[in-house]
Backbone as CSV, one residue per row, in Angstrom:
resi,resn,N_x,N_y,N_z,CA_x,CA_y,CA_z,C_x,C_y,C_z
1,UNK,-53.260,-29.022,101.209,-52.889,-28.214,100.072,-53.906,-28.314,98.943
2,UNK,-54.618,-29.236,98.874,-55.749,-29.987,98.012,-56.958,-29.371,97.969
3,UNK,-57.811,-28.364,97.297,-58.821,-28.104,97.422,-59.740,-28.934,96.433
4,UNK,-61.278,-27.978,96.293,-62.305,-28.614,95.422,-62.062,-30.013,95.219
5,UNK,-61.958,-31.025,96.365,-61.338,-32.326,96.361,-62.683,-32.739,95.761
6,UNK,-62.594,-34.143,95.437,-64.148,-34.793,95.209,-63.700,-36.518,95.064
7,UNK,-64.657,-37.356,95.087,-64.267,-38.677,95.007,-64.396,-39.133,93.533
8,UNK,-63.484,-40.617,93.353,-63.556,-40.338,91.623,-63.192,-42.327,92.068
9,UNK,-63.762,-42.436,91.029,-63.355,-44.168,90.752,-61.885,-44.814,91.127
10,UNK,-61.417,-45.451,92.058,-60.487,-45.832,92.014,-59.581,-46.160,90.748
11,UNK,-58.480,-45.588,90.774,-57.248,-44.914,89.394,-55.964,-45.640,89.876
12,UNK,-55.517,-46.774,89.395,-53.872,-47.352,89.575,-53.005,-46.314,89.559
13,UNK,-52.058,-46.415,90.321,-51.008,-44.883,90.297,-49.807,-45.663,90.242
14,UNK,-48.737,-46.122,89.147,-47.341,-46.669,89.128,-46.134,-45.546,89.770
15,UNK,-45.376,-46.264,90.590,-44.648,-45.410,91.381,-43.058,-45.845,90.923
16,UNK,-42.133,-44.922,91.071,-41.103,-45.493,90.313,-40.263,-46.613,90.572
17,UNK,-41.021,-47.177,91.703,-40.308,-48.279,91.945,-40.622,-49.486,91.669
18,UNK,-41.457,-49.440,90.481,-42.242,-50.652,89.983,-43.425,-50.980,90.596
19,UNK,-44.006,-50.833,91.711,-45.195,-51.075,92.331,-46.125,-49.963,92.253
20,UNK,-47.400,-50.195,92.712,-48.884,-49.816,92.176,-49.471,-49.562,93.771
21,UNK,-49.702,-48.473,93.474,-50.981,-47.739,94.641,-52.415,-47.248,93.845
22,UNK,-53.282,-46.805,94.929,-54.734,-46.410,94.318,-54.737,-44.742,94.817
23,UNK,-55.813,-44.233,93.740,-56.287,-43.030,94.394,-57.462,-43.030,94.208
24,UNK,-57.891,-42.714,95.199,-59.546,-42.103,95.048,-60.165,-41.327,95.087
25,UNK,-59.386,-39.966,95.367,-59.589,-38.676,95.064,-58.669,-37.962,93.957
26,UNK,-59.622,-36.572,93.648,-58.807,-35.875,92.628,-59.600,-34.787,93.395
27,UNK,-58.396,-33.252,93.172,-59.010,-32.201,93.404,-57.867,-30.928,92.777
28,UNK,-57.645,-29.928,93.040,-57.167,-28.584,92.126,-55.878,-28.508,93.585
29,UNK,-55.079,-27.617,93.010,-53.705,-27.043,93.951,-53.154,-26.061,93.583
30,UNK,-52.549,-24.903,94.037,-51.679,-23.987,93.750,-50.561,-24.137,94.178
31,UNK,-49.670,-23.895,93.005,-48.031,-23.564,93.794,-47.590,-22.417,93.381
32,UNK,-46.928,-22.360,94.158,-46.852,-20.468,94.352,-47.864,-19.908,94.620
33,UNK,-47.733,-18.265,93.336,-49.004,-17.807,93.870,-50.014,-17.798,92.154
34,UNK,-49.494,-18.222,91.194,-50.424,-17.924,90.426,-50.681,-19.290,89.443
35,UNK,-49.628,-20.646,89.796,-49.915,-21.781,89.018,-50.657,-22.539,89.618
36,UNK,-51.706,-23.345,88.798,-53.405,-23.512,89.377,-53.355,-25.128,88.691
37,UNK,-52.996,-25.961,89.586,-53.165,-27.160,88.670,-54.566,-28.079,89.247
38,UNK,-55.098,-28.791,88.033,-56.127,-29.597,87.983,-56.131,-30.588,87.877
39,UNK,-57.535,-31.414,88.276,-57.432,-33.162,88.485,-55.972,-33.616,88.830
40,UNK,-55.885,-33.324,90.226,-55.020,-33.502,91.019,-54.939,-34.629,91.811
41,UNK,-54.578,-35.641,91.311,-54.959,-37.438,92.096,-54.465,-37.230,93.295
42,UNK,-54.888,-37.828,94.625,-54.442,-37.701,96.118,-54.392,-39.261,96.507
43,UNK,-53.177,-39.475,96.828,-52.774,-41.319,97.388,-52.264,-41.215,98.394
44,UNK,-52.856,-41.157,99.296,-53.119,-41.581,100.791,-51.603,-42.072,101.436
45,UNK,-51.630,-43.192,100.389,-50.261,-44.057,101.116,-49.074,-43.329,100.783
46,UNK,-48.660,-42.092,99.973,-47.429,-41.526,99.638,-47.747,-40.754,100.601
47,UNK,-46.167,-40.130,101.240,-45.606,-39.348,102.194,-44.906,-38.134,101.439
48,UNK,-45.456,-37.459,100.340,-44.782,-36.539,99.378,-45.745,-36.469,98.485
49,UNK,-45.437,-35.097,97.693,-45.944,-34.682,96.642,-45.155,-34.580,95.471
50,UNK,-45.790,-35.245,94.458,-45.155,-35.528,93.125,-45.915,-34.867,92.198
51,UNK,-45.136,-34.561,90.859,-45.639,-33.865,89.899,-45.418,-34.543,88.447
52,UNK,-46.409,-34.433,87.914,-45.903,-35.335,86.563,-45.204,-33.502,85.540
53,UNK,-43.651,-33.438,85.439,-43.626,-32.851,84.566,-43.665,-32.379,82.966
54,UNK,-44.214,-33.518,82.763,-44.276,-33.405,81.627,-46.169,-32.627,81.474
55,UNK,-46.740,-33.533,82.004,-48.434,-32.903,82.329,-48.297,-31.569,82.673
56,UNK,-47.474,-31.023,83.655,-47.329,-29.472,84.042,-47.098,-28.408,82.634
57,UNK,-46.123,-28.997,82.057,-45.858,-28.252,80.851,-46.974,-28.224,80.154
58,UNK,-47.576,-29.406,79.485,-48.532,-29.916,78.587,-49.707,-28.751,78.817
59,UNK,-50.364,-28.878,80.363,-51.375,-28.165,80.725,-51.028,-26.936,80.657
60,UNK,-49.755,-25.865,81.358,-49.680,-24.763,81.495,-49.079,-24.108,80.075
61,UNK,-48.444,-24.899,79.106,-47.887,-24.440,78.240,-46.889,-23.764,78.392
62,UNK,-45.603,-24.549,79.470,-44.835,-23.845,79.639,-43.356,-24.642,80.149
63,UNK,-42.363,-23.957,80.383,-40.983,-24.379,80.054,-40.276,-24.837,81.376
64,UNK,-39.809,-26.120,81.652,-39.403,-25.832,83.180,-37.192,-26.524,83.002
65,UNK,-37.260,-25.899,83.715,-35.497,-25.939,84.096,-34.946,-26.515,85.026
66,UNK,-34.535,-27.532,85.393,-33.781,-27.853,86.639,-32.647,-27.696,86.970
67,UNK,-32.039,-26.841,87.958,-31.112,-26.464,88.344,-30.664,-27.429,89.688
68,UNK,-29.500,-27.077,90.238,-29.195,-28.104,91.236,-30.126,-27.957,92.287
69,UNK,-30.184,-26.868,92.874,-30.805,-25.913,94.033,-32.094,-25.672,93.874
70,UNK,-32.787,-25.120,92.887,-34.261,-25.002,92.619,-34.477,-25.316,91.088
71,UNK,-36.005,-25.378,90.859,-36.291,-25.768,89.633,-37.164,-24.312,89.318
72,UNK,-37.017,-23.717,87.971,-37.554,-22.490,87.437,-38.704,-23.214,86.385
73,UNK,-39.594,-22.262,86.411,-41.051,-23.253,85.472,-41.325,-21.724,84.602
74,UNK,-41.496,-21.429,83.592,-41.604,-20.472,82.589,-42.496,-20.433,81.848
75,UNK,-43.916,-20.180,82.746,-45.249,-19.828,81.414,-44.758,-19.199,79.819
76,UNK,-45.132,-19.830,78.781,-44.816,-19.382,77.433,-46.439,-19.012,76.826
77,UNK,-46.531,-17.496,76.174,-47.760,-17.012,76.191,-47.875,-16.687,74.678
């Protein structure tokens, strides 16, 4: 899912369960079809993709909702 990957200094990644993994890559991702996220850390040892939402907002400038069933994300322009 990871493009324009590239190698980057090993980066501590805290996971919510109190323990610490590494990444050593960062690269760009799309979800959907038009949100474009950057410096995208990749850790090997996770089995999932996580999102910092608060960074999503921060970067896209925009509003997100969680519902039971899906989560709605709302570019604000």
């Amino acid at each position: 899912m990871m493009h324009e990957t590239k190698k980057i200094s090993s980066i501590s990644v805290a996971l919510p369960n109190g323990t610490h993994t590494i990444a050593n890559d960062e690269g760009s991702m799309t979800l959907g079809q038009r949100i474009q996220l950057h410096k995208v850390l990749y850790v090997p040892s996770l089995k999932c993709n996580l999102i910092s939402v608060a960074k999503l907002c921060k970067e896209l400038n925009c509003n997100v909702t969680f519902f039971d069933i899906f989560v709605y994300c709302r570019i604000v322009f």
